[in-house]
Backbone as CSV, one residue per row, in Angstrom:
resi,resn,N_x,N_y,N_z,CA_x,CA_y,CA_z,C_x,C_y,C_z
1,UNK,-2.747,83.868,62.360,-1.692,83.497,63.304,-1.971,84.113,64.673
2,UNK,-1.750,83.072,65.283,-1.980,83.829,66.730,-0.756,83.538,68.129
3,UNK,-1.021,84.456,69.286,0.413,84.068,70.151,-0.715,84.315,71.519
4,UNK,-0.604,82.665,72.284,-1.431,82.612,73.392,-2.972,83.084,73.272
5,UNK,-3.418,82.991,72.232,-5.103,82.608,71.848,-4.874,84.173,71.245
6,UNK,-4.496,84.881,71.099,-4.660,86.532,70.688,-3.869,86.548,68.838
7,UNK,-4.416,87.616,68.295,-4.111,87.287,66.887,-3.053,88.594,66.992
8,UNK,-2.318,88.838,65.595,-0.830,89.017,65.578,-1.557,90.568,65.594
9,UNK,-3.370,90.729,64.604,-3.219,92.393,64.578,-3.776,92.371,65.761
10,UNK,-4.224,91.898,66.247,-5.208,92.351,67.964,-4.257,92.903,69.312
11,UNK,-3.074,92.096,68.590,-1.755,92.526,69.912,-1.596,93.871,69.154
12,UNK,-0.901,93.729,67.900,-0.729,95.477,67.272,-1.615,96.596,67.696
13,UNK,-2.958,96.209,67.663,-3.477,97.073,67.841,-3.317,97.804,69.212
14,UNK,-3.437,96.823,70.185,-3.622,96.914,71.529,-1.878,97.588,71.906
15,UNK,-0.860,97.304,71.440,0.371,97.618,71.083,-0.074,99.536,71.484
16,UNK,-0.493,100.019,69.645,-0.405,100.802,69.702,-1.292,101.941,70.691
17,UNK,-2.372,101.528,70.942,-3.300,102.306,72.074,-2.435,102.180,72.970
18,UNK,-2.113,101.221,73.825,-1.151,101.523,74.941,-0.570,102.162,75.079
19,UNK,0.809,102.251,73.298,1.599,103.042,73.731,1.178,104.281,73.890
20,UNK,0.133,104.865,73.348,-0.479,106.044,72.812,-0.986,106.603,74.395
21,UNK,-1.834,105.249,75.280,-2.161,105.968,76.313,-0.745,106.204,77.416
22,UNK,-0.031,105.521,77.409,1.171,105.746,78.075,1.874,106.880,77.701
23,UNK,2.019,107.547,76.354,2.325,108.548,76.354,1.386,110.374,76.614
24,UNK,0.073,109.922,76.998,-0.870,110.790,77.426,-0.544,110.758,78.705
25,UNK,-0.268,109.797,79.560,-0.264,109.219,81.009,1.733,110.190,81.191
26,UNK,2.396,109.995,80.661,3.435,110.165,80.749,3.836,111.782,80.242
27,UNK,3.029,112.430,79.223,3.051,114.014,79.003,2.455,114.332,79.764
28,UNK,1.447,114.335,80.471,0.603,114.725,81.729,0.828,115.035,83.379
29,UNK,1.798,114.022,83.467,2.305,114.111,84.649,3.523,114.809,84.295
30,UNK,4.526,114.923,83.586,5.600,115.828,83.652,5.640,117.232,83.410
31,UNK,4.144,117.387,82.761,4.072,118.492,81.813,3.522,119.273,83.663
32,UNK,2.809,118.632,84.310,2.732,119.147,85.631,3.511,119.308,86.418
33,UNK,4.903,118.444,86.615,5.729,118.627,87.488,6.780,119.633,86.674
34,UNK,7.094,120.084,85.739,7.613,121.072,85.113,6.523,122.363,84.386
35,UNK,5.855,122.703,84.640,5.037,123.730,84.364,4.675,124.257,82.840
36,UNK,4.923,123.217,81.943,4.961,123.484,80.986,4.740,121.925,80.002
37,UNK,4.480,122.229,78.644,3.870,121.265,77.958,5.229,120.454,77.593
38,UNK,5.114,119.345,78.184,6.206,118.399,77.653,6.253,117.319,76.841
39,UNK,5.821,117.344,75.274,5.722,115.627,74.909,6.480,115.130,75.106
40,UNK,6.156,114.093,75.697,7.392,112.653,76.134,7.400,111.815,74.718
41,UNK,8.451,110.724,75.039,8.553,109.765,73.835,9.702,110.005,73.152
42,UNK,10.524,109.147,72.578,11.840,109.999,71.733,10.949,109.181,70.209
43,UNK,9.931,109.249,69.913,9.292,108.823,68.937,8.572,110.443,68.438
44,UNK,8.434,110.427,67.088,7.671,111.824,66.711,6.254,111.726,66.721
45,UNK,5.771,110.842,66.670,4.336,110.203,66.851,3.812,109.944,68.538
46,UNK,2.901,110.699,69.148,2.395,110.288,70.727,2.436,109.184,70.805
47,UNK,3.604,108.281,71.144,3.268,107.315,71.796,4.430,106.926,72.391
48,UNK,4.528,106.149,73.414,5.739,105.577,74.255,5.501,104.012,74.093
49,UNK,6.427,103.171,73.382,6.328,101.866,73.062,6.555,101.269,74.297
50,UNK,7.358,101.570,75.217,7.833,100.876,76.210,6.403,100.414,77.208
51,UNK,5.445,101.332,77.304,4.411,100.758,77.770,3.315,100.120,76.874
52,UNK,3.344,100.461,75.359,2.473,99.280,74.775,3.326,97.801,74.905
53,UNK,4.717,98.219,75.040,4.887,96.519,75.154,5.387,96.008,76.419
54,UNK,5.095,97.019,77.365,4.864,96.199,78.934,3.198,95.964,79.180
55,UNK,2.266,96.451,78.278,1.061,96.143,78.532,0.813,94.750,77.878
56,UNK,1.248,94.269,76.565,1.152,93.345,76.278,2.039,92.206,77.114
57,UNK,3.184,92.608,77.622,3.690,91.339,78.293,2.410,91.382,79.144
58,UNK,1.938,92.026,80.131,1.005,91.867,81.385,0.106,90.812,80.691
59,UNK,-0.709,91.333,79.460,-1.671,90.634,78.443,-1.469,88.882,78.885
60,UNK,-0.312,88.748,77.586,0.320,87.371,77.981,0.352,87.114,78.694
61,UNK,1.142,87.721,80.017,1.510,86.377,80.850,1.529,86.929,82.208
62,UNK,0.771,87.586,82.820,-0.114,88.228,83.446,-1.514,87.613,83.813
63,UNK,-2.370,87.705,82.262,-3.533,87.470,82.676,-3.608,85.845,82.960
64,UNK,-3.183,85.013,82.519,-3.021,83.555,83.741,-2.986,83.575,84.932
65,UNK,-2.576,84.485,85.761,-2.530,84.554,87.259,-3.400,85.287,88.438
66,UNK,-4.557,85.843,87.138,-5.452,86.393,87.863,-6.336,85.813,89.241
67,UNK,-6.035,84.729,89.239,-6.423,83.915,90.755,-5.977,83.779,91.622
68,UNK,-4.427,84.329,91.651,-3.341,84.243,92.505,-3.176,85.857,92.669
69,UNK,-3.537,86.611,93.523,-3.443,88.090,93.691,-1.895,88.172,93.936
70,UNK,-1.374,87.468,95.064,0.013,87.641,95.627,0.989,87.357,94.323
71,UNK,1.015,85.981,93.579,1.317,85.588,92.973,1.626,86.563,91.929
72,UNK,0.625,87.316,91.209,0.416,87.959,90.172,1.114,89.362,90.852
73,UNK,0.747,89.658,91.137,1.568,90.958,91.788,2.861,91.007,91.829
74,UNK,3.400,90.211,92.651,4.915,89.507,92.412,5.587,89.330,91.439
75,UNK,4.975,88.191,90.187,5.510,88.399,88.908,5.283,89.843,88.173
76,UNK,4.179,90.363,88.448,4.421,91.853,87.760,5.661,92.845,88.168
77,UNK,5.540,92.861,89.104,6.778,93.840,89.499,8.010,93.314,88.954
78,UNK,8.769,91.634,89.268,9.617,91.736,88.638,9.516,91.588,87.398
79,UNK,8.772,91.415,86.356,8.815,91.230,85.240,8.801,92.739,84.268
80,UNK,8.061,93.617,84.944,7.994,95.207,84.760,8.981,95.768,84.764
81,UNK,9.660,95.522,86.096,11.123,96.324,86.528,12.157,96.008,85.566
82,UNK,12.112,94.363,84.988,13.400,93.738,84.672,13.181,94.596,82.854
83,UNK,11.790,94.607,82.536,11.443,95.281,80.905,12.330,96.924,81.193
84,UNK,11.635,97.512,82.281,12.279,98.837,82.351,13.828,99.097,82.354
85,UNK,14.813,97.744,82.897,15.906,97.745,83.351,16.404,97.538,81.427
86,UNK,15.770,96.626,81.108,16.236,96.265,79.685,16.452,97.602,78.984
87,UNK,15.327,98.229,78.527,14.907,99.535,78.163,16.253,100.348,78.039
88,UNK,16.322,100.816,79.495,17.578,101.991,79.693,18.730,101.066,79.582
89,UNK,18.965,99.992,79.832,20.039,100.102,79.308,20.177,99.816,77.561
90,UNK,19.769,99.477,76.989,19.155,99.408,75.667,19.992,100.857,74.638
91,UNK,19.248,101.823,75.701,19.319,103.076,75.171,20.228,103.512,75.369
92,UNK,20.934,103.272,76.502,22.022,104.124,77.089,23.801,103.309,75.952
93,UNK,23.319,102.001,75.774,24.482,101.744,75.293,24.231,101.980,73.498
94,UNK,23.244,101.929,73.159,22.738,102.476,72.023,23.105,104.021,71.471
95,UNK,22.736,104.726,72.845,22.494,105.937,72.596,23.405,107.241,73.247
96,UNK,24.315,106.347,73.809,24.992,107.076,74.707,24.603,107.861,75.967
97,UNK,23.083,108.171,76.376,22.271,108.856,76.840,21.176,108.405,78.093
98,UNK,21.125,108.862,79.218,20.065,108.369,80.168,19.161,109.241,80.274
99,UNK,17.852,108.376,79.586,16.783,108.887,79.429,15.951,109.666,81.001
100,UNK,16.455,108.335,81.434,15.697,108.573,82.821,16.685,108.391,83.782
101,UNK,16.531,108.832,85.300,18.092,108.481,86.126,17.065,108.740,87.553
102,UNK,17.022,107.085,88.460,16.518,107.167,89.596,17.624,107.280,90.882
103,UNK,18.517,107.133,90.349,19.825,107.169,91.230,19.516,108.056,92.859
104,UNK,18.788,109.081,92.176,18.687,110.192,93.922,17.362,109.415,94.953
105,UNK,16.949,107.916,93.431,15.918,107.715,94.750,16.362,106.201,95.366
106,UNK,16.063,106.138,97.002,16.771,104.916,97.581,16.463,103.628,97.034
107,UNK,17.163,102.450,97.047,17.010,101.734,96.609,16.493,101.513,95.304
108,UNK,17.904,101.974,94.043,17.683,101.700,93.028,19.197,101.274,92.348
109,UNK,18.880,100.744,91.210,19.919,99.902,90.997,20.364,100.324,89.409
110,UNK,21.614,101.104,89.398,22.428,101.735,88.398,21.382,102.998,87.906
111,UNK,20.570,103.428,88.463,19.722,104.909,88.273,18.672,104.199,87.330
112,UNK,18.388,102.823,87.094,17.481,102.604,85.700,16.347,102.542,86.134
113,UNK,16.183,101.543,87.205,15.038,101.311,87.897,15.787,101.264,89.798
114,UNK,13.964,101.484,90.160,14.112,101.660,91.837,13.065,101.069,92.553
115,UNK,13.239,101.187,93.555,12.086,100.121,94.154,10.630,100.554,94.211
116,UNK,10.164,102.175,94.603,8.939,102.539,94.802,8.097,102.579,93.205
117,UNK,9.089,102.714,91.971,8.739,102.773,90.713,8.276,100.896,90.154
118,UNK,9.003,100.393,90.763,8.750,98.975,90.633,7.518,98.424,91.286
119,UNK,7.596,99.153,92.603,5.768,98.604,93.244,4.893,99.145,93.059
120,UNK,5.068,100.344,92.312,4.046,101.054,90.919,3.689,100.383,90.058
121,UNK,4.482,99.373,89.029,3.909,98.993,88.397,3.955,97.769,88.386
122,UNK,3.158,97.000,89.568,2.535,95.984,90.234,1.267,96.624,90.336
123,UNK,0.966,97.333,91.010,-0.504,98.235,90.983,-0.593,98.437,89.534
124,UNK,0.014,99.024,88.576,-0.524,99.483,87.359,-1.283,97.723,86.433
125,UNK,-0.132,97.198,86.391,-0.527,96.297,86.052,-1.661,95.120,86.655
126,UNK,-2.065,95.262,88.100,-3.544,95.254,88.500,-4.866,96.093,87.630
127,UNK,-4.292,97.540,87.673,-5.205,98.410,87.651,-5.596,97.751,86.193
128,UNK,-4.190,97.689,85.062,-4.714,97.051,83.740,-5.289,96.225,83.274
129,UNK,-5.007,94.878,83.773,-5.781,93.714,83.458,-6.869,93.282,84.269
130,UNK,-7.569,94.241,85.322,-8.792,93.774,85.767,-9.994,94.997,85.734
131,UNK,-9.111,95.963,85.033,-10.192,97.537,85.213,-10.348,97.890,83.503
132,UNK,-9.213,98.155,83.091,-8.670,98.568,81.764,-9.192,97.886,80.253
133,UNK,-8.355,96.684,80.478,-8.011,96.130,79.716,-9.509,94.658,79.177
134,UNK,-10.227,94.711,79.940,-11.801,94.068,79.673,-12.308,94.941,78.743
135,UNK,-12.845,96.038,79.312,-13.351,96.934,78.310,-12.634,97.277,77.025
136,UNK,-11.300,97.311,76.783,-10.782,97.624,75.958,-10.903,96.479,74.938
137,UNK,-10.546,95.266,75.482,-10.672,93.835,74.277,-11.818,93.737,73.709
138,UNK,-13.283,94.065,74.464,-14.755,94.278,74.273,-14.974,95.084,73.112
139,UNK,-14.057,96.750,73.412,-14.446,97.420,72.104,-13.696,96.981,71.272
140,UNK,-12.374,96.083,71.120,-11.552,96.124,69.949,-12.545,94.730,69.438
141,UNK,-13.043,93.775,69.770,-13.792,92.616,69.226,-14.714,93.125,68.396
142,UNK,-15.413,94.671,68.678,-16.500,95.037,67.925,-16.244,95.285,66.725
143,UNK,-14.890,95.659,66.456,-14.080,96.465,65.081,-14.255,95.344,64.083
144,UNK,-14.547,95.113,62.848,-14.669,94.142,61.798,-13.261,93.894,61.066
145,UNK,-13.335,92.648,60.820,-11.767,92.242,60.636,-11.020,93.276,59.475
146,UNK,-11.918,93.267,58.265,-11.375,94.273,57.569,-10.844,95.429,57.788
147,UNK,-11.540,96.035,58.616,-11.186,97.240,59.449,-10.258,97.052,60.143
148,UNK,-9.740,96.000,60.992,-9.036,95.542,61.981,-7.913,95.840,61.018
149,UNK,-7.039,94.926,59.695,-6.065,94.487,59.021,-5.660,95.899,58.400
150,UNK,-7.106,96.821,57.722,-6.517,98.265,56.930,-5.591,99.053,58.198
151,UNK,-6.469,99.403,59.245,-6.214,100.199,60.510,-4.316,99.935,61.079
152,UNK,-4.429,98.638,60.847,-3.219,98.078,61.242,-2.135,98.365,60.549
153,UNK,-2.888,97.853,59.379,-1.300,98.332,58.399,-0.720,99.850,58.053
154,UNK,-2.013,100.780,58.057,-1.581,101.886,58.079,-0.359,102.440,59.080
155,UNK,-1.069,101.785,60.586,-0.047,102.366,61.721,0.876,101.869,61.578
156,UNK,1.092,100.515,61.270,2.317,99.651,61.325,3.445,100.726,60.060
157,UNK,2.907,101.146,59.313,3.725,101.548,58.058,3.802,102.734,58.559
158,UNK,2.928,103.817,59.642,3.466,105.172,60.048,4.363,105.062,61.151
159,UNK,4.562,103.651,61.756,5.437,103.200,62.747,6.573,103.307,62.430
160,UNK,6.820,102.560,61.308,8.240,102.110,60.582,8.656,103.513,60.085
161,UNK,7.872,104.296,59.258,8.649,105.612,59.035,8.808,106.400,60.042
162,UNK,8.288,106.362,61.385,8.429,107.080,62.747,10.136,106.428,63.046
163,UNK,9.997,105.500,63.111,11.108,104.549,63.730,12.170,104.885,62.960
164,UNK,12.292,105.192,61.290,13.282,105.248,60.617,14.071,106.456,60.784
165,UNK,13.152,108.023,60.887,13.701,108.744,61.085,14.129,109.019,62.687
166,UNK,13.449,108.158,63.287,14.260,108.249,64.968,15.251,107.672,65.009
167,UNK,15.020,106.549,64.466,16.768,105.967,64.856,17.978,106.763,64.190
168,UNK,17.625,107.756,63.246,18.553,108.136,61.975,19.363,109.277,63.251
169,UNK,17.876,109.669,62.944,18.293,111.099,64.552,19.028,110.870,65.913
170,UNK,18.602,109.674,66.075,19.492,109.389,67.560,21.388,108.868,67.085
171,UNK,21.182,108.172,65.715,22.263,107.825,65.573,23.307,109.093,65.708
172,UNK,22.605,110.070,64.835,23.447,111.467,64.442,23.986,111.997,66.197
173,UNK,22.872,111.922,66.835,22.801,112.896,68.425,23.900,111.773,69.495
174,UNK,24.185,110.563,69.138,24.618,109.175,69.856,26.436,109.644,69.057
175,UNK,26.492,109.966,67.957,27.891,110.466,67.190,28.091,111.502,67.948
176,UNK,27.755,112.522,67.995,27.896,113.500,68.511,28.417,113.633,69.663
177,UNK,27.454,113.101,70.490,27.791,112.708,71.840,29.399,112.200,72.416
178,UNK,29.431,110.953,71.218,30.903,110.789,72.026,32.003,111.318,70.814
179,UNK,31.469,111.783,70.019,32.397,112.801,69.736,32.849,114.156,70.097
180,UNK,31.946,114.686,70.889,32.586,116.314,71.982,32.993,115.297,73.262
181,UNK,32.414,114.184,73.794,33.379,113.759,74.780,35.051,113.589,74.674
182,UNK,35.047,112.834,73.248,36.317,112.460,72.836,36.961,114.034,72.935
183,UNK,37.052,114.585,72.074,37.497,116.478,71.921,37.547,116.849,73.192
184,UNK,36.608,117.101,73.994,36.797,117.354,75.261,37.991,116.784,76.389
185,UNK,38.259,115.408,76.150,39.049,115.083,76.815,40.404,115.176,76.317
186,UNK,40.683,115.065,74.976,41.395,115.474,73.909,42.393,117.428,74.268
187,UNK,41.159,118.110,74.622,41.322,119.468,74.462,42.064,119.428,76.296
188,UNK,41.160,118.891,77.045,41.815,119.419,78.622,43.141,118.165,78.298
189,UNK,43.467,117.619,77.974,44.954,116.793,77.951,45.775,117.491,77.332
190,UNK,45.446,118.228,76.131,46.683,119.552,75.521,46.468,120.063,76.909
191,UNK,45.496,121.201,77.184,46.253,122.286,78.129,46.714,121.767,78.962
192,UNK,46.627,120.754,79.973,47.413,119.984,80.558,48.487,119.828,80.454
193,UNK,48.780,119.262,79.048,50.228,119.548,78.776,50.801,120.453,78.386
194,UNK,50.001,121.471,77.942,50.738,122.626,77.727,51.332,123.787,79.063
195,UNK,51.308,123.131,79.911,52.334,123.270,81.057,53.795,123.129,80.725
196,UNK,54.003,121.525,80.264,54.910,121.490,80.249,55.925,122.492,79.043
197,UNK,57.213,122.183,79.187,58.186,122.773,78.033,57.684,122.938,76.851
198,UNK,56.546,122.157,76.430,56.550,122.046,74.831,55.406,122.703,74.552
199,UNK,54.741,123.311,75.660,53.738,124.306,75.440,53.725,125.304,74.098
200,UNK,54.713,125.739,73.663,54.706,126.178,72.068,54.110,125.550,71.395
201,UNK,54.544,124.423,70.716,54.517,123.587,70.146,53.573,123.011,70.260
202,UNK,52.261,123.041,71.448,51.165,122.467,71.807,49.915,123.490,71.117
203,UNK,50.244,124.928,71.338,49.394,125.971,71.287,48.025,125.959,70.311
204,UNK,48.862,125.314,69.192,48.591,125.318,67.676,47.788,124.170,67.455
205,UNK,47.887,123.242,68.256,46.970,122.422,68.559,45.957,122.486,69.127
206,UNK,45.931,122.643,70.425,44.820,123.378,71.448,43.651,124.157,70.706
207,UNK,44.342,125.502,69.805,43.491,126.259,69.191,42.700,125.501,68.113
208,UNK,43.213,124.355,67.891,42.138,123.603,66.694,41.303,122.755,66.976
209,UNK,41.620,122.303,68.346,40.806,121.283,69.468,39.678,122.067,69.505
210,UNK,40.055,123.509,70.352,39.068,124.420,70.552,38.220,124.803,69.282
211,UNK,38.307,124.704,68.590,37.456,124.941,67.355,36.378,123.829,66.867
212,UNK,37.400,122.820,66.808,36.274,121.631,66.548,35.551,121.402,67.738
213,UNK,36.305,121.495,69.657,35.226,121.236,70.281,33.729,122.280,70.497
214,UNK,34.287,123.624,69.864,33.100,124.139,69.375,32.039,123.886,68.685
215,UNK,32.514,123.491,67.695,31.624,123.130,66.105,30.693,121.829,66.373
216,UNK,31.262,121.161,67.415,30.852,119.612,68.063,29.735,119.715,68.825
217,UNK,30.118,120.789,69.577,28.676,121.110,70.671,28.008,122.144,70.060
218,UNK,27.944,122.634,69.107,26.596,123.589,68.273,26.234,123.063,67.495
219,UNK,26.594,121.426,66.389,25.935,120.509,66.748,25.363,119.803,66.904
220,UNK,26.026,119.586,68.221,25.010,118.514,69.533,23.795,119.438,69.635
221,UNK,24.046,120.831,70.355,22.560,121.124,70.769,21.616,121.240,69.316
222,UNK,21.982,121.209,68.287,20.660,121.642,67.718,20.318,120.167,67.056
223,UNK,21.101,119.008,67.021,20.185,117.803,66.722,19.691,116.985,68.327
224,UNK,19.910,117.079,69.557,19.303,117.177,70.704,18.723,118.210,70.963
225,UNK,18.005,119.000,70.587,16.958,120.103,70.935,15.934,119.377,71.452
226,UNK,15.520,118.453,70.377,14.212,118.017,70.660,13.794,116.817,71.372
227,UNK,15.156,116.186,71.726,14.883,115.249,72.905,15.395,115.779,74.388
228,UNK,16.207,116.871,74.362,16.247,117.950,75.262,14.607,118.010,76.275
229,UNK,13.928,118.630,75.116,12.813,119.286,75.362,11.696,118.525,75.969
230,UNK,12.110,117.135,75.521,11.182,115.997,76.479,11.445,115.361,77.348
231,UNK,13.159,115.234,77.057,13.717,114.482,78.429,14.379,115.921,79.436
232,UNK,13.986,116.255,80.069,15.042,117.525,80.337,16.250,117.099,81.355
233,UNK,16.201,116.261,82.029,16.964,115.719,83.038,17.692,114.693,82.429
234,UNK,17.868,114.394,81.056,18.855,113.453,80.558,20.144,113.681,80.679
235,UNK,20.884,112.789,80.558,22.676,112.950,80.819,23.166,112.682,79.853
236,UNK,24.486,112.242,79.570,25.430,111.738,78.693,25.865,110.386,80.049
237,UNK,25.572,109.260,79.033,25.886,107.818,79.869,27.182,107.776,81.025
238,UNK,27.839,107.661,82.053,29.258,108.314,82.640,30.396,107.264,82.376
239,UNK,30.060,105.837,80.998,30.893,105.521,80.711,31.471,106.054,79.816
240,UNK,31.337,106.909,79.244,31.720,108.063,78.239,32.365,109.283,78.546
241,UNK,32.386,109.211,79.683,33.181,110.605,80.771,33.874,110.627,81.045
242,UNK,35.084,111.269,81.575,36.173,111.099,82.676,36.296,112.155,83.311
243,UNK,36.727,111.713,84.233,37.367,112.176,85.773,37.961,113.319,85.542
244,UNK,38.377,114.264,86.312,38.970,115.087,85.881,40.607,115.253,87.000
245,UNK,40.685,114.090,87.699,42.002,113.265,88.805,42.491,112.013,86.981
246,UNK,41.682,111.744,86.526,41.994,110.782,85.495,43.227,111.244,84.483
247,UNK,42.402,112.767,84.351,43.134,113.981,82.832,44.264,113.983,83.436
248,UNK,44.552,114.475,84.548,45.340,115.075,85.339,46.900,114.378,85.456
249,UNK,46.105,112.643,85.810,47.110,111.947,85.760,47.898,111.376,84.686
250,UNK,46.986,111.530,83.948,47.759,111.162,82.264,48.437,112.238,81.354
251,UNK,47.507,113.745,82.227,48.624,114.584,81.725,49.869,114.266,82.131
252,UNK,50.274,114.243,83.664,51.446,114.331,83.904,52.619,113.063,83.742
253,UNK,51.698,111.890,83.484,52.415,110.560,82.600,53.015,111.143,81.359
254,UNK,52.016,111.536,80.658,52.381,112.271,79.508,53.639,113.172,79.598
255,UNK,53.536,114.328,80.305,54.489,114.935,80.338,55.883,114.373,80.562
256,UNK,55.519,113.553,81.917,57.329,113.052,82.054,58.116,111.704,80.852
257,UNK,57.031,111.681,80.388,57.489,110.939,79.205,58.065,112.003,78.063
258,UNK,57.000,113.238,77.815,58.157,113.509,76.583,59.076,113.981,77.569
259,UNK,59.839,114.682,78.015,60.832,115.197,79.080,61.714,113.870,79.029
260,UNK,61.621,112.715,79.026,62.389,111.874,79.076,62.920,111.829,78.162
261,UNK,62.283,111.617,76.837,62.622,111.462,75.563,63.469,112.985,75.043
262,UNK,62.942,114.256,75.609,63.843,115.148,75.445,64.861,115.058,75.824
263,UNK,65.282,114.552,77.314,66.562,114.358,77.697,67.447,113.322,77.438
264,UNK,66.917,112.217,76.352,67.808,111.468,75.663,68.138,112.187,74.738
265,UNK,67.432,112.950,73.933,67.667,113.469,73.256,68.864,113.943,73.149
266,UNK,69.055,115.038,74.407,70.204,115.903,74.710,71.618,114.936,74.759
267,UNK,70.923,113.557,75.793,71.921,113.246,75.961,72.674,112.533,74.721
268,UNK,72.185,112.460,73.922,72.845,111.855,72.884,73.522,112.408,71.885
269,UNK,73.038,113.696,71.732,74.297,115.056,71.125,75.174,115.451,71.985
């Protein structure tokens, strides 16, 4: 079986080197701009999929336009940017979490992607399909099919158990997440209200908020340790957040509501 003259293991393969060199390309440069060894990837295995499978889109539908420089350039960028845009948000509503956040740089659109990262990989994807990616199809043609199908299936099957326990892990770290948000907002709306009159009566609450929002964030950090440690500049998504003019105001909705209901109260004895 094949997709645009290429066979299903020749893309796999090429799949996984990519991602593999994208994640050499991607620990390398951060591990320099932070002074220290950083594997990237929220995968446990070196590799970053997001660029084996922006290398294969280039593959596809890319290498048709190699006669058209302007042309090809053009569709790379937006076709790159729009994969990267997919990506984060992917993750972020998945995961509760922004992996990456271009927001501080100009012209970018919801922190996912930005413009100088986008005419990056217009050049990358030059650099790939006319420098890279020849030599690479050359040595993978040499590999004998048998070899080709064992090689494949192995990774494909260390893929799937990579993948199983990542998603398990992100699910747990994605719970978490908006569960100390929830508590959190939960906990500043008691003390909030525990302004008002019924502050007794609130106390006993508060102190159990405070407990679980403890137990919530020790945790969070120790099943995010290890995507901590690769993403270090990640967030919690800010549709999951609130304001702290938001708390404020619903405390004091809150409040004059029970106060109301207290003073029917009264008034009705």
């Amino acid at each position: 079986m094949t997709i645009l003259g290429y066979s299903i293991v020749d893309l796999f393969l090429y799949f996984i080197f990519y991602s593999f060199l994208g994640w050499v390309m991607e620990t390398c440069y951060c591990s320099i701009c932070e002074r220290r060894l950083v594997p990237r990837g929220f995968l446990y295995g070196p590799i970053c999929p997001i660029y084996g499978t922006g290398v294969l889109l280039m593959i596809l539908f890319f290498t048709p336009l190699k006669s058209n420089l302007v042309l090809f350039y053009v569709v790379a960028v937006v076709v790159m940017s729009s994969w990267e845009y997919f990506v984060a948000w992917l993750l972020e509503t998945t995961t509760h979490v922004k992996y990456w956040d271009y927001s501080h740089f100009r012209f970018n659109l919801k922190g996912r992607i930005c413009l100088w990262v986008a005419l990056v990989w217009g050049v990358l994807s030059y650099v790939v399909i006319f420098y890279i990616h020849p030599p690479v199809e050359d040595l993978f043609a040499d590999i004998p099919p048998v070899l080709k199908y064992t090689l494949g299936s192995v990774l494909l099957t260390v893929l799937i158990v990579d993948a199983v326990f990542t998603i398990r892990h992100l699910a747990l770290v994605s719970r978490l997440v908006v569960g100390v948000t929830t508590l959190g907002e939960e906990l500043q709306l008691q003390l909030s209200l525990g302004k008002a009159e019924l502050s007794d009566m609130l106390e006993d609450k508060s102190s159990a908020l405070r407990q679980r929002y403890g137990d919530q964030i020790a945790q969070l950090e120790r099943y995010s340790r290890r995507f901590r440690s690769r993403y270090s500049k990640m967030s919690v998504n800010r549709h999951y957040t609130v304001r702290h003019e938001d708390i404020v105001a619903a405390a004091q909705l809150a409040r004059e509501e029970l106060l109301r209901k207290k003073a029917e109260r009264k008034a009705s004895h």
